[in-house]
C-alpha positions in Angstrom: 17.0 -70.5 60.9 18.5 -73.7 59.5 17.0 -74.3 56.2 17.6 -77.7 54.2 17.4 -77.5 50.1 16.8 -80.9 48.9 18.6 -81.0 45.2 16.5 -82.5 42.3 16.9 -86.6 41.8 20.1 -86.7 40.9 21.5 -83.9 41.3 24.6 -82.5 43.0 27.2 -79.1 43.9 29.3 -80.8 40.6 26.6 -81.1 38.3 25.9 -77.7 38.8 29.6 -77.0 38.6 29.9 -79.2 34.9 26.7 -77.3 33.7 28.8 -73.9 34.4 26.1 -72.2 36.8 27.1 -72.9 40.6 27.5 -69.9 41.0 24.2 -68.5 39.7 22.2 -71.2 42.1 24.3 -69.9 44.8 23.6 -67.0 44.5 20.0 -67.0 45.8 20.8 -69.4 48.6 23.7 -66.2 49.8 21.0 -63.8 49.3 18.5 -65.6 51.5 20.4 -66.5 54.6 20.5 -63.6 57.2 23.2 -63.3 59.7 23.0 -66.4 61.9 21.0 -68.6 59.4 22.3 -71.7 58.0 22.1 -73.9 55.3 22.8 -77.4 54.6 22.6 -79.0 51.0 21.0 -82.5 50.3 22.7 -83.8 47.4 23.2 -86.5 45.0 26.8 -86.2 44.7 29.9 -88.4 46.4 31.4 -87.7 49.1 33.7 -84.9 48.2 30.7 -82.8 46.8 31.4 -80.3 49.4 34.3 -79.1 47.9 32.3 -77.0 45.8 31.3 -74.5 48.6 34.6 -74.7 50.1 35.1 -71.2 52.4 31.2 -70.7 53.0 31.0 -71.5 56.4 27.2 -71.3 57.3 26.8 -74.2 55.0 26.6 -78.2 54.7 27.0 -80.5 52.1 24.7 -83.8 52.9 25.5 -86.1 49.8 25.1 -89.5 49.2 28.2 -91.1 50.4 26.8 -94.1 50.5 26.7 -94.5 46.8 23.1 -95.8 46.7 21.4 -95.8 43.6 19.4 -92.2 43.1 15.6 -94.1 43.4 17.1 -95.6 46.5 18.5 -92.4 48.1 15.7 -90.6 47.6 13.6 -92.7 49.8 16.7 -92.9 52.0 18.1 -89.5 52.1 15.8 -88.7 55.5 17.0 -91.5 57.9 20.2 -91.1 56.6 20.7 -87.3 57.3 18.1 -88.0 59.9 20.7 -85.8 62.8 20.8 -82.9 60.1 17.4 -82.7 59.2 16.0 -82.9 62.4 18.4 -79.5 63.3 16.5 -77.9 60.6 14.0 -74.9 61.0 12.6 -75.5 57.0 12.7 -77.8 54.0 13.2 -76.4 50.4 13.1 -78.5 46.9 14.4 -77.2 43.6 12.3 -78.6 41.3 9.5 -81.4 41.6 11.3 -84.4 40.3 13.0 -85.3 43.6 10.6 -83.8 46.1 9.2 -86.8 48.0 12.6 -86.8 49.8 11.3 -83.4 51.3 8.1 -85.0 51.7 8.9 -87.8 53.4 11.5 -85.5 55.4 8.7 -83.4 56.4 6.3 -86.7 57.8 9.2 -87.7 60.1 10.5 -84.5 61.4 7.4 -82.5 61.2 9.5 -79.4 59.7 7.6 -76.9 57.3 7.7 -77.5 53.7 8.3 -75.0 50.5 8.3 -76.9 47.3 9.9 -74.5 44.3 9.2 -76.0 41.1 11.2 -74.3 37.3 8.3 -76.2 35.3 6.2 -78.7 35.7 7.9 -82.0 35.8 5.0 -83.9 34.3 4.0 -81.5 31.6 8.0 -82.1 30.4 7.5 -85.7 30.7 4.3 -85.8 28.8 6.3 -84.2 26.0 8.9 -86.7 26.2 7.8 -89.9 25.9 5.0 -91.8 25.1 4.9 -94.3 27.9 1.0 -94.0 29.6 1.9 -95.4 32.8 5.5 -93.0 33.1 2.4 -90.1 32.5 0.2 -91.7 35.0 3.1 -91.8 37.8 4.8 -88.6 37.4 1.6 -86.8 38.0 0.6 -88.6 40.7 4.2 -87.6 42.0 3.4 -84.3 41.2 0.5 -83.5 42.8 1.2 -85.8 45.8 4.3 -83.5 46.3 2.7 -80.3 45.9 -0.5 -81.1 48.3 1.8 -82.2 51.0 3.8 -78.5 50.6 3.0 -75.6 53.2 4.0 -73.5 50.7 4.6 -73.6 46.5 6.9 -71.2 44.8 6.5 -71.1 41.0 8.0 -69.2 38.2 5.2 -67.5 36.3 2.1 -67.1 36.3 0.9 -69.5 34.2 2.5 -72.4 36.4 0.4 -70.5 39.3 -3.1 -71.4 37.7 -2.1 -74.5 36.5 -0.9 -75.3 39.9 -4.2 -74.4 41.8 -6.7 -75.4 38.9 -4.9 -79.1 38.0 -3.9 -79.9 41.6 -6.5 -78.0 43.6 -3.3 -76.3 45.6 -4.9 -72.8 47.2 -3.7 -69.7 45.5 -3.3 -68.2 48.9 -0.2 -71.5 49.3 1.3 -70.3 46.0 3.6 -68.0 45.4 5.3 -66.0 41.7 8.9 -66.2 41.9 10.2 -65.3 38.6 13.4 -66.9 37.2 16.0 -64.7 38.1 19.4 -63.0 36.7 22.2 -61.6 38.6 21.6 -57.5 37.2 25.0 -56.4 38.4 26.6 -59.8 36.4 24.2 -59.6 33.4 24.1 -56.0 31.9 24.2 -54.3 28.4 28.0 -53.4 27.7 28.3 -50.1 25.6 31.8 -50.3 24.7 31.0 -54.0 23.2 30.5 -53.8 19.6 27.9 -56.2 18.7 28.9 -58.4 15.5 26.0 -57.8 12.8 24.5 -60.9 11.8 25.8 -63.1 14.6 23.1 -65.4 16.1 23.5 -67.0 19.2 22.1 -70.2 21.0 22.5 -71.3 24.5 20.9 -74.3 25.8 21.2 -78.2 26.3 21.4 -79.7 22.7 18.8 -82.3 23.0 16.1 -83.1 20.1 13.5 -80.6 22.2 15.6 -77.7 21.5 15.2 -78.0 17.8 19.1 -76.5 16.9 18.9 -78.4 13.6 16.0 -76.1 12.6 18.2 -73.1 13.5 21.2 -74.0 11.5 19.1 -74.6 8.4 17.4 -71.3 9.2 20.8 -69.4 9.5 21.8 -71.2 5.9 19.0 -68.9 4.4 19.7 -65.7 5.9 22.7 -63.9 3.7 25.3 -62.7 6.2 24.9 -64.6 9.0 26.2 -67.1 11.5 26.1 -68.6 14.5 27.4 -69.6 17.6 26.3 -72.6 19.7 26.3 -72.8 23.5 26.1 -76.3 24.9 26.4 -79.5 25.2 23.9 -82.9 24.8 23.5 -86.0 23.0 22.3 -84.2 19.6 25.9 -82.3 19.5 27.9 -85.1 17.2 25.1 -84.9 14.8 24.6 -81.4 15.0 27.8 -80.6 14.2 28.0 -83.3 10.7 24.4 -81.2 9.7 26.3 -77.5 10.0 29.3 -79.3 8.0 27.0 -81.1 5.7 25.0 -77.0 5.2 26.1 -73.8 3.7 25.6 -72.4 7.9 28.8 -70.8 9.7 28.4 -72.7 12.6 30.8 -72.5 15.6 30.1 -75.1 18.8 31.6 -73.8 22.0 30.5 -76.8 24.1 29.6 -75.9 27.9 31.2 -72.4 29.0 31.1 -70.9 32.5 28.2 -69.4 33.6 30.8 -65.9 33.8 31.3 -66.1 30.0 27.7 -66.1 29.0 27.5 -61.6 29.1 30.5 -61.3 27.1 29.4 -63.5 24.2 26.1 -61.8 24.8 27.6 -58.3 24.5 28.5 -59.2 20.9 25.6 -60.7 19.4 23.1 -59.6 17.5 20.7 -61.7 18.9 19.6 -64.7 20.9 17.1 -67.4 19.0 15.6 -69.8 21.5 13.7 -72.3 18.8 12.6 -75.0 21.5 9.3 -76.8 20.5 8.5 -76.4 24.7 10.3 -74.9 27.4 9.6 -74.7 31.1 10.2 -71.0 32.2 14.2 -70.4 30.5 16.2 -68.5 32.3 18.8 -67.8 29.1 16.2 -65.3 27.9 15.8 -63.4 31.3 19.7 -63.1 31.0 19.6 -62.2 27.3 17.2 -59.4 28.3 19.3 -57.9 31.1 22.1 -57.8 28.5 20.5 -55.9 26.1 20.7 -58.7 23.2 17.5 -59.0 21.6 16.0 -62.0 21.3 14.0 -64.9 19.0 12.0 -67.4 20.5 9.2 -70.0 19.3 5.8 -69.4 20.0 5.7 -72.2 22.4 4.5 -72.9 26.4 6.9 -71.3 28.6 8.6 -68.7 26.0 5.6 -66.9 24.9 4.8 -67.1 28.3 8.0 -64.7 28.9 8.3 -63.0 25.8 5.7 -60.3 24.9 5.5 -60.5 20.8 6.6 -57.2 19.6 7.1 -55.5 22.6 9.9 -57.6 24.3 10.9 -59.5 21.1 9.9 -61.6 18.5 8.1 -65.1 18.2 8.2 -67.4 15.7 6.8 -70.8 14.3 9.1 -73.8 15.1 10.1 -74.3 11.1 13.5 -73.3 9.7 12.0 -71.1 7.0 10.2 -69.4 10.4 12.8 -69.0 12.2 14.6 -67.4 8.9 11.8 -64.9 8.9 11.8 -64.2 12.3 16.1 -63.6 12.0 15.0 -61.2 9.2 12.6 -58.8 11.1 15.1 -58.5 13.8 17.5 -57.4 11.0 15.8 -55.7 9.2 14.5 -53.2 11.1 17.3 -52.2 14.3 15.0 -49.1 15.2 12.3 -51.3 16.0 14.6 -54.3 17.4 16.6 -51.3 20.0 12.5 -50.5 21.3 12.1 -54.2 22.1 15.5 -54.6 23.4 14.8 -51.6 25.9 11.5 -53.0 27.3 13.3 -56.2 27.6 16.1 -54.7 29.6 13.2 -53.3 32.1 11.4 -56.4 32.2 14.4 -58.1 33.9 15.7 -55.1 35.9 12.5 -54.4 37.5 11.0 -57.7 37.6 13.4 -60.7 37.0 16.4 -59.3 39.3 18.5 -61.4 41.9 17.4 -59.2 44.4 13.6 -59.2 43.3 13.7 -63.1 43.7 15.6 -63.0 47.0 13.1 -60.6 48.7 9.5 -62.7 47.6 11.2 -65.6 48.6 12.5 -64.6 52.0 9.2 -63.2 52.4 7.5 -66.6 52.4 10.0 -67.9 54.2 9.5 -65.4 56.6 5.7 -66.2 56.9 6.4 -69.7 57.8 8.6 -69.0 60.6 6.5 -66.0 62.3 3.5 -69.0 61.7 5.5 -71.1 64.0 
């Protein structure tokens, strides 16, 4: 097999790399390739993108070395990798925004298609702006994308029946593929003491991920302090609030995706206090480290967090997310019971290997359909 991932619009081997997790989207693509299968990787980046997977031979880097703009190389991409693609056994997407390059790919070399989507571009976009036509095109992209697919992967549940209820997709063509975490990278670490009272955020800081509530929630919780993970256009500002608060703040910036389970390990807990999310992966990992976690009661986090049983949810207000900070400190007997089922939850059902067997399995049922 020689199967093609076509990377989201605009996206390349060294965005991955800046945002610290090549390795974790690597990771899959190692675990699904059998002895003799290939890969090859259509990306967004310049020419030199390959350097990233330097040493892994079964795989190619197809970027855009002509330095078109992204619109125009994703209507390109497939007559200008037209010799790669038509070597291929399957097409693969990573998220939605981007797939009509595999689409079109798929109409002129007649190769089967499996469109994996995080989230769902448009509900993000509806969030995001208040442009009707933007709306009105994105979902047309998106279900003009996800019709033309032989085969959907989703993460949850949730995405499944919005999939096959919005866009009229058969459930028998969609496919659960939780949001995975390396088990093996991502584990509790007994000898780690954790550091009472030390919250911790990881995430893009961008006005969605509502970090300004979070520092004015840490300000009224005696004893506490936090550490941000991240980068984005709301970090200048961010950082003039802390100093303008009574918060112990500290910004990291962007860290590997390796340093995420130590600064896990000494936590006290994770506080995700997003007003939306698609399905985030941070919280799987916080899980399979032990480190309890905080999250709004928003789409895509109570759609992962069970409330009292896996962690906590919260409203989207500092003085909430002060309360919800409280309960988890308040009570560690409880918080230790939630932690556990959290740990299970992403052994047994979020693991690298879990994610790696469903989705060679469709894979599978594509190629013994011819």
């Amino acid at each position: 097999m020689t199967l093609v991932v076509f990377f989201s619009r605009g996206v390349s081997l060294e965005t991955w790399q800046r945002a610290g997790i090549l390795e974790r989207e690597l990771s899959l693509f190692r675990g699904l390739l059998a002895p003799g299968d290939r890969a090859a990787f259509v990306t967004y980046g310049a020419v030199d993108d390959g350097r990233h997977v330097n040493g892994w031979a079964d795989v190619e880097v197809l970027p855009n070395r002509w330095r078109l703009p992204g619109n125009v190389y994703s209507l390109a991409a497939p007559l200008l990798h037209w010799r790669a693609l038509r070597a291929a056994t399957l097409f693969r997407t990573n998220q939605i925004n981007g797939a009509w390059t595999a689409v079109i790919a798929r109409a002129l070399h007649r190769r089967p298609l499996i469109l994996r989507c995080g989230f769902l571009w448009a509900d993000n976009v509806a969030r995001m702006t208040t442009s009707a036509w933007r709306r009105r095109i994105t979902r047309a992209l998106e279900r003009f994308c996800l019709r033309q697919a032989d085969r959907v992967i989703v993460a949850s549940a949730v995405h499944r029946d919005d999939v096959t209820s919005r866009y009229g997709v058969a459930a028998s063509r969609v496919t659960v593929v939780p949001n995975y975490v390396d088990t093996e990278e991502f584990r509790p670490s007994p000898r780690v003491q954790r550091d009472a009272g030390h919250v911790l955020f990881v995430g893009r800081l961008e006005p969605e991920k509502n970090v300004r509530a979070l520092i004015d929630a840490v300000t009224l919780v005696h004893g506490t302090r936090l550490t941000v993970v991240g980068d984005g256009t709301e970090r200048v500002p961010l950082e003039a609030h802390a100093r303008g608060s009574d918060a112990k703040v500290t910004f990291l910036g962007r860290v590997a995706h390796g340093e995420l389970p130590r600064l896990m390990a000494s936590a006290t807990l994770l506080a995700l206090p997003s007003f939306f999310e698609g399905v985030p992966k941070v919280i799987v990992e916080a899980m399979a480290c032990g480190l309890p976690v905080l999250g709004t009661r928003v789409p895509g986090i109570r759609d992962l967090v069970s409330d009292g049983q896996t962690g906590l949810l919260c409203g989207t207000a500092a003085t909430e997310l002060a309360e919800g900070i409280r309960a988890v400190l308040a009570d560690p007997a409880a918080t230790a019971r939630r932690a556990d089922a959290a740990l299970a939850f992403a052994q047994h059902g979020c693991s690298l290997s879990t994610a790696v067997v469903r989705e060679r399995a469709v894979i599978d049922e594509l190629l013994s359909a011819g």
